[in-house]
Residue, then its C-alpha position, 0 to 999 in steps of 0.5 A: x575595914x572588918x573582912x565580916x559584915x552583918x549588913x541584913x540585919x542592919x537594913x532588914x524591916x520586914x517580918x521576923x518569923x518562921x513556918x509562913x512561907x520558904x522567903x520569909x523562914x530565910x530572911x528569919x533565918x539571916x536575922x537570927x544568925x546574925x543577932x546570935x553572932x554577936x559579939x556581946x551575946x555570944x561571948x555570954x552565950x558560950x560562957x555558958x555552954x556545956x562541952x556538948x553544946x558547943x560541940x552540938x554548934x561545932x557540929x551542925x555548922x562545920x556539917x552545913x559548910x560542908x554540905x552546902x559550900x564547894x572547897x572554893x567557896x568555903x574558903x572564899x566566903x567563910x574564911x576570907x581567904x582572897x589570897 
C-alpha cells in the first residue's frame, strides 16, 4: 500500500480556477499540485529544468514547509515517518 495519495484530484468535479474566491483558489491549488506531481509529467518536467529551476522549486517548497508545518507534522505529513 503507497504511504502518498492523490485522492482529490481523483474525486474533485468542481470548477478549476484561480482569483474567485479563497475555496476555490485552494481546491485549485490541490488539483494543480497533484497533476504536476505526477509521476509521468514530472519526470518530463525535470528533465527539462535548468539548475535554477529546480533550485527555484527546492526552494519555495522547503520555504512553505517550513513556514507552515510544525517539525512534528513535517515529519508526520510530508516524510511519513510513523515511526
Amino acid at each position: 500500500m503507497s504511504i502518498y495519495s492523490h485522492n482529490f484530484i481523483e474525486n474533485y468535479d468542481g470548477m478549476v480556477g484561480f482569483g474567485l474566491d479563497r475555496e476555490t483558489d485552494e481546491k485549485t491549488i490541490i488539483c494543480y499540485l497533484q497533476m504536476f506531481s505526477n509521476d509521468d509529467l514530472i519526470k518530463k518536467m525535470v528533465e527539462r529544468m535548468s539548475d535554477d529551476e529546480l533550485e527555484t522549486i527546492f526552494n519555495i517548497l522547503t520555504g512553505l514547509l517550513r513556514n507552515h508545518l510544525t517539525e512534528q507534522e513535517y515529519h508526520l505529513l510530508f516524510l511519513k515517518d510513523r515511526g
